[in-house]
N, C-alpha and C positions, 0 to 999 in steps of 0.2 A: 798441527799434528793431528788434531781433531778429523780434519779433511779429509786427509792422508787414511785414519782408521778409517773413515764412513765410506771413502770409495774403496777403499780393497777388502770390508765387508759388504758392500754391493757386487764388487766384479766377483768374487770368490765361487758363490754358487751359477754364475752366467762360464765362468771359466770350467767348473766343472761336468757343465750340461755339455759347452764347446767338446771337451776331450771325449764325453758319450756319444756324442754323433760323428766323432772323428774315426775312434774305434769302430761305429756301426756301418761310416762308409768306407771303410781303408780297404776293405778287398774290392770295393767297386773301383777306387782309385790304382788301387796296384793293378787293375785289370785294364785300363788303359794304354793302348798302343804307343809304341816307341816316338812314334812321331807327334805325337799327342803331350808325351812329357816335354820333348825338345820346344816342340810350338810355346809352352806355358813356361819353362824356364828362360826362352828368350823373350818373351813375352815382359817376362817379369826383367829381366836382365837391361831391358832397353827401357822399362820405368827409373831405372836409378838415375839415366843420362836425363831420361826428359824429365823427372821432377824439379834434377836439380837445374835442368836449363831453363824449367818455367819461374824458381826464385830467383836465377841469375837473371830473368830477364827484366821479373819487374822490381829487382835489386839497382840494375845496371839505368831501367830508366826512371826511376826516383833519383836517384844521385845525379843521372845524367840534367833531369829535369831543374835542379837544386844549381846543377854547374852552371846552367845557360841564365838562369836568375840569377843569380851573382855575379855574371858575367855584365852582367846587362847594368844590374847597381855600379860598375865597376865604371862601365863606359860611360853612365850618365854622371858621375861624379868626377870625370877624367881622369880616372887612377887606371893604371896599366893593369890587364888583365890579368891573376895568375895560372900559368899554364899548367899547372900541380893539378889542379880541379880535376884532369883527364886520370890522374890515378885514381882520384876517388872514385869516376866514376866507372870505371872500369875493373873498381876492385872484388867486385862481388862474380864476375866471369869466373874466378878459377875453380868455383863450385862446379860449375859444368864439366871439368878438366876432370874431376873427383869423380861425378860419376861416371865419368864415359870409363876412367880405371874400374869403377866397380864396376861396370855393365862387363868388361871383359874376363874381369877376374869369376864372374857367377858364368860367364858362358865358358870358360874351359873346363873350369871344374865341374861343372856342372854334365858336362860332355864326357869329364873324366868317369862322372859316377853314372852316369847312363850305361855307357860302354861295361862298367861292372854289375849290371842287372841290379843295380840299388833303384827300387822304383818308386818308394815312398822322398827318397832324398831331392826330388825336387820342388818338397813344400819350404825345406829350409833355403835355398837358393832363391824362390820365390821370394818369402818372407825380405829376407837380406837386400834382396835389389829393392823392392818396393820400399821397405823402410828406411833404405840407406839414403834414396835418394830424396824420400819426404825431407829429412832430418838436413841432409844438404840443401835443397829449397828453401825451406826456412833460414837456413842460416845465412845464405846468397841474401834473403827478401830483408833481413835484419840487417844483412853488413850494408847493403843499399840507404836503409831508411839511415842507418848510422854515419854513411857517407855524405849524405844529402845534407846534416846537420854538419858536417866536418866542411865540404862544400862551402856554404854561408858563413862559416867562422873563419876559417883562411882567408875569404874573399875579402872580407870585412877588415880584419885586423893583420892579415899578411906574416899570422906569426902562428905557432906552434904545429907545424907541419907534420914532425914527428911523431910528435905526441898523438895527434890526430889519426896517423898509420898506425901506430901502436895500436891504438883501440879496436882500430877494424880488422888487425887480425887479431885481437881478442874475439872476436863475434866469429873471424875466420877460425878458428882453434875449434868450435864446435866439430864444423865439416870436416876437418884432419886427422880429429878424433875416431868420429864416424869413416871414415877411409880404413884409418890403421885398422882401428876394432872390426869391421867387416873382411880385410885381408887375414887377419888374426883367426878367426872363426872360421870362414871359408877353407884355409890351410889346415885347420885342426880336425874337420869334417871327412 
């Protein structure tokens, strides 16, 4: 809790110099050409997809990498491969699915608030992609590393497969979180 006070009395006054130079350049910002806004919100709009296809990828080959090791103990031990492994390692992909929805959900609405001469509204559609899709990245890069260990246990003991799935959309629940909540906001904006 300790932590908790000591950094949001550090960020506190850094948060408040942010809002004085925000205010000091908002009408340089508002004065920016239309095509200028559109450039930085798609900008930002296509960071949701790629961050989260950069955690799905090295999600998808840690688990993948976990699958062909297990695979291999499987062959050298002569026990029959199991073909399950291909879930696990493929289970961190549907982060990418997530943002490519968020990359489109900031580029209409985003297009919507343009179109009504709202010119400061494409720092929040910024914001949103770029974050939406950290937050999905990691959670792809974790369901991976989590799969990779599900991987080796199945292979091994051929039992709790379920329960295995379970957990990894526990890790997946983050990124669906972050979907809803970014659709939620964008729609209220």
């Amino acid at each position: 809790m300790s932590l908790l006070l000591n950094t949001l009395a550090t960020l506190t006054p850094l948060l408040a110099e942010g809002g004085e130079i925000a205010n000091e350049t908002a009408p340089a910002v508002q004065n920016l050409p239309f095509f200028e806004h559109k450039a930085l919100i798609y900008a930002a709009a296509f960071t949701s997809i790629g961050f989260a296809a950069i955690g799905s990828a090295y999600g998808c080959g840690s688990a993948a990498c976990a699958a062909m090791g297990a695979w291999k103990k499987c062959y050298a031990q002569n026990k029959p491969a199991p073909f399950q492994l291909l879930i696990f390692a493929g289970a961190p992909l549907s982060q990418t699915i997530y943002g490519m929805i968020v990359m489109f959900i900031v580029m209409g609405g985003a297009a919507d608030q343009l179109m009504a001469s709202n010119a400061g509204n494409w720092v929040v559609y910024s914001l949103v992609g770029i974050l939406a899709g950290i937050a999905m990245g990691v959670s792809a890069l974790w369901q991976g590393i989590s799969a990779a260990a599900a991987c080796d246990a199945f292979a091994e003991t051929g039992k709790g497969f379920a329960n295995q799935l379970m957990a990894l959309g526990i890790v997946e629940t983050v990124a669906i979180f972050v979907l809803a909540f970014s659709i939620v906001l964008l729609n209220s904006f």
